[in-house]
LUMTOR-673070 format. One record per residue: residue in one letter; x negated, y negated, z negated of N, C-alpha, C, O in turn. Coordinates in pm, whole numbers, plus 32768, in hexadecimal, padded with zeros to 4 digits. Layout:
REM residues N
aXYZXYZXYZXYZ...
//
This chain:
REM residues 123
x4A57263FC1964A11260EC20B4A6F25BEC2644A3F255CC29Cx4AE325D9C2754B63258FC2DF4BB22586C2844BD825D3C22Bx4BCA2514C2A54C7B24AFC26E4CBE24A9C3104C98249DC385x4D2C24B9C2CA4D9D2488C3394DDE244AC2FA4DEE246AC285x4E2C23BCC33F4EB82383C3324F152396C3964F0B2366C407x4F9223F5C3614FE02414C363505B237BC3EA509B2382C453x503C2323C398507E2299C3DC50242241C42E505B21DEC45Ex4FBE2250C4434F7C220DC48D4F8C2240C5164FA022B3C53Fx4F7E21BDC55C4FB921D1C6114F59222CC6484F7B227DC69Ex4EC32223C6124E5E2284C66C4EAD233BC6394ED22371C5D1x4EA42360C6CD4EC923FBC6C04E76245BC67C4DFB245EC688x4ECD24BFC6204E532516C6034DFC253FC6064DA72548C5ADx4DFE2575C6A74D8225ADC6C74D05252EC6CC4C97252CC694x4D2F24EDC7044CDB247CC7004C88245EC66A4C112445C65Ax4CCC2467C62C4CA9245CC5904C4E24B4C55A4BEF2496C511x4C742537C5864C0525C3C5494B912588C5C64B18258AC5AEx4BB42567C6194B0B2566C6844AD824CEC6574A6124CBC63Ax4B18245DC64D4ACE23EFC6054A5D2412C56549ED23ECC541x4AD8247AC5234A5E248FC4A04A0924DCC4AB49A324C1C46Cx4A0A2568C50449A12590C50149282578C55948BA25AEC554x495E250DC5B548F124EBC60C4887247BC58D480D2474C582x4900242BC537488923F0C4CF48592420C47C47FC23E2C44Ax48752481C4524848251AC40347CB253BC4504769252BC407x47AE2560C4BE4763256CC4FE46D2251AC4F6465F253CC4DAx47152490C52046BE2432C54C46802411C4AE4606241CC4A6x46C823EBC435467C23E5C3B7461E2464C3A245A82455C385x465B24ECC3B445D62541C392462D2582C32745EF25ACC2C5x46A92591C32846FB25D1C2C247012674C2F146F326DAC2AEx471C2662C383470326F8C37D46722703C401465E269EC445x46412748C40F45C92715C44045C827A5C4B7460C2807C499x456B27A4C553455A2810C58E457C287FC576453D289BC510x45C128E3C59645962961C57C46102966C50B462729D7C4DEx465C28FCC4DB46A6292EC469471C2979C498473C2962C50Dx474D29B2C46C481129E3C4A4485229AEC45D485629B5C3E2x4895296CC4AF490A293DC4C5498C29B4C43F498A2A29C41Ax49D62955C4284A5329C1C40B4A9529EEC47A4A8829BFC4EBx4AF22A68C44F4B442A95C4BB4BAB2A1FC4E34BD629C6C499x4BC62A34C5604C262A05C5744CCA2A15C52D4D1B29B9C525x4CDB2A85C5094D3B2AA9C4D24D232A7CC4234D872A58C3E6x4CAF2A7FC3E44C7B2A6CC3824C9629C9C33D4CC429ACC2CFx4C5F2962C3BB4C5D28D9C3BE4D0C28BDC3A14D422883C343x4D562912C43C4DEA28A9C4674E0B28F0C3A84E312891C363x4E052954C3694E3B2980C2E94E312916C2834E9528E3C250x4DB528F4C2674D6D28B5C21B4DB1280CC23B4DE727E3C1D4x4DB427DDC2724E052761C2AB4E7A276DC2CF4EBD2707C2E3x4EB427F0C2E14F3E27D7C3064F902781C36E4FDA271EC374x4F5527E4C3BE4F772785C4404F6D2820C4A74F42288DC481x4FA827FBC5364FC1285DC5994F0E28AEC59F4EAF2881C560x4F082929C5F94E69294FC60A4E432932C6744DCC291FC68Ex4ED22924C6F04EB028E0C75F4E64285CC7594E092835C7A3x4E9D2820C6F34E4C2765C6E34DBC277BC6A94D67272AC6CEx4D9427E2C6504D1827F8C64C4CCA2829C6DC4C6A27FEC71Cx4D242896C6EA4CCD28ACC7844CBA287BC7CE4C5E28A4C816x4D1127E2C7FB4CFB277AC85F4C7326FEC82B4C3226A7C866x4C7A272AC7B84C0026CDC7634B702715C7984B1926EDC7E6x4B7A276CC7634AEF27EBC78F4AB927CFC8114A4F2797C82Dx4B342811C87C4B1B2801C8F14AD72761C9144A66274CC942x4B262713C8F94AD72672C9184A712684C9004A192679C956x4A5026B2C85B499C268BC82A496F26FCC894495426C0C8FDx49612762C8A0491A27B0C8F74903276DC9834890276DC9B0x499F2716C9F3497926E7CA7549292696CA5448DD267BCAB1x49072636C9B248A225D2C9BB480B2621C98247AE25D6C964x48032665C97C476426DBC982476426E2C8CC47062728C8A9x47A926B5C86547AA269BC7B847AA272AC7AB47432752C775x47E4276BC7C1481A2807C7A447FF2871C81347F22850C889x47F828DEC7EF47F4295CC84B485329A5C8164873298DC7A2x48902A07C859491B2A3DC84948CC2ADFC86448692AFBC8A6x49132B20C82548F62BE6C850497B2C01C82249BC2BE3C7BEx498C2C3CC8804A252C65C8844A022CF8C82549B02D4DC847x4A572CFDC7A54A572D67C74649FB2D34C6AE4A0E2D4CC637x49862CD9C70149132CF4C68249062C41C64248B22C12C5F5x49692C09C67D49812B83C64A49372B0CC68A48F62B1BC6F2x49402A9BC64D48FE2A26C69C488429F6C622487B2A01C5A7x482F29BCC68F479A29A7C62A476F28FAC65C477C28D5C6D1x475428C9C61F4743281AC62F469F284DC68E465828A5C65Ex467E280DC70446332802C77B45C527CCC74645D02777C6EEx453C27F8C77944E82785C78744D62731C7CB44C32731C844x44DB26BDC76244DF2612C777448A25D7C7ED44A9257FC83Dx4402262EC7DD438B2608C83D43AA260CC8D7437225C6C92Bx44032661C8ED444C2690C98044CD262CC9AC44E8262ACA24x450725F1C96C45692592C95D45182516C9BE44A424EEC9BEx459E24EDCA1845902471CA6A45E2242BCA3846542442CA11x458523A0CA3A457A232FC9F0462822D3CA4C464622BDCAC2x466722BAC9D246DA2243CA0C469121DDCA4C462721B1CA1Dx46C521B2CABB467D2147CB23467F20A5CAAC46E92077CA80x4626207FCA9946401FC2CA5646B01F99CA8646EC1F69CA26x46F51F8FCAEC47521F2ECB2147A91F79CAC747DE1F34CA70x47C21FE5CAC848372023CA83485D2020C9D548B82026C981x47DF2015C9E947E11FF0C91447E11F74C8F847E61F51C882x47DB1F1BC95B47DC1EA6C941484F1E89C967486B1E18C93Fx48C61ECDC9BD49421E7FC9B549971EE5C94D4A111ED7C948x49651F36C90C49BF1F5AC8B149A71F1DC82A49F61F0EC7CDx491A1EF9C83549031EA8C7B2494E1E18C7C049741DDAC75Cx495E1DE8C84249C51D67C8384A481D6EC8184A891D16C7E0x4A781DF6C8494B0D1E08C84A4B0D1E25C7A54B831E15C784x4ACA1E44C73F4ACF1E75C6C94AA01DE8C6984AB31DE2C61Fx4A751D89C6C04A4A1D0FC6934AF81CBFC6B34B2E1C7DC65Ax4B201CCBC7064B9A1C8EC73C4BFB1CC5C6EC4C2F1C66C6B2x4C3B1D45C6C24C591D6DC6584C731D28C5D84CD21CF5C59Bx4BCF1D42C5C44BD01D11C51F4BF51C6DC5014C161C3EC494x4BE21C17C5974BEC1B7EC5764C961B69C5B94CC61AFAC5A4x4CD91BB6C5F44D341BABC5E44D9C1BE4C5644E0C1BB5C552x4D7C1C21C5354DC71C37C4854D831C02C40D4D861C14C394x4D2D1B9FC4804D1E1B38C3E64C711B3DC38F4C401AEBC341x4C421BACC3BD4BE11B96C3664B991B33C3D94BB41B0CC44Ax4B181B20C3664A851AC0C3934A281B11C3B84A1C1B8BC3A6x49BA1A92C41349571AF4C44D48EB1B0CC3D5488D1B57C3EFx48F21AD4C35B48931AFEC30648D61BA3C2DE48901C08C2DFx494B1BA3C2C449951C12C29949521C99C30849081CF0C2D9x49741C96C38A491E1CF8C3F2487D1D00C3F748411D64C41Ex484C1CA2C3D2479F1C97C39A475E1CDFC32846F71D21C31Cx47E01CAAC2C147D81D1FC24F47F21DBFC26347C21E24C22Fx484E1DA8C2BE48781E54C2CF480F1EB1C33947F51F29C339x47EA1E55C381478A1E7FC3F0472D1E9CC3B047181F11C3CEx46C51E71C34A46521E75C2CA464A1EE6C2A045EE1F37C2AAx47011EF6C24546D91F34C204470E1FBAC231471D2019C1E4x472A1FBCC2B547282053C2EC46DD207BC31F46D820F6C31Fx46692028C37145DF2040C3994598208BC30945762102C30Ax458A203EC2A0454D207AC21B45642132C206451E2195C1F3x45F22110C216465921B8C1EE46222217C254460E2280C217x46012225C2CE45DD2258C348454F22ABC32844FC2288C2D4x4547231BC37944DE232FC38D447222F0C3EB443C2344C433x444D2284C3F8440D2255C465437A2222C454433D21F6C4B5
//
């Protein structure tokens, strides 16, 4: 379910809460599912449990997850979730557009990728 790179500038934790928030959002793990342990995950990836736990905690301040202290974390329902404002997805979709055309690729190249991740998605 999560990859990490090891050399890439984005921080760990950042990394476990980027995949499972798209884990999420495709429908890979769906409401109501649990989560691995925290101790379970940092094992399994090999990485600190603090950096998992700073992952958790994020998805939970953004409503993705619910936390029970002892009985583990469970992915939230979606229906209760407040919506990212447009302005905000629209300048991260530029800054990820700015990105990709500064290392070179084309805008057919982000058209294609945009396609065919809409397709992959649960949506």
């Amino acid at each position: 379910m999560i990859r990490i790179d090891l050399t890439a500038a984005t921080p760990l934790a950042e990394q476990v809460r980027l995949a499972l928030r798209r884990a999420i959002a495709e429908g890979e793990v769906a409401p109501g599912d649990e989560l691995p342990s925290v101790r379970q995950l940092a094992g399994d990836l090999s990485i600190n449990l603090n950096t998992v736990a700073r992952a958790y905690r994020e998805l939970e301040r953004e409503g993705l997850v619910v936390s029970h202290r002892g009985r583990g974390t469970v992915v939230a329902s979606l229906k209760s979730k407040s919506r990212v404002p447009r302005k905000e997805l629209r300048g991260r979709m530029r800054d990820l557009c700015a990105d990709a055309l500064l290392s070179g690729y084309l805008r057919g190249d982000l058209e294609q990728w945009f396609h065919k991740e809409m397709k992959r998605g649960s949506w």
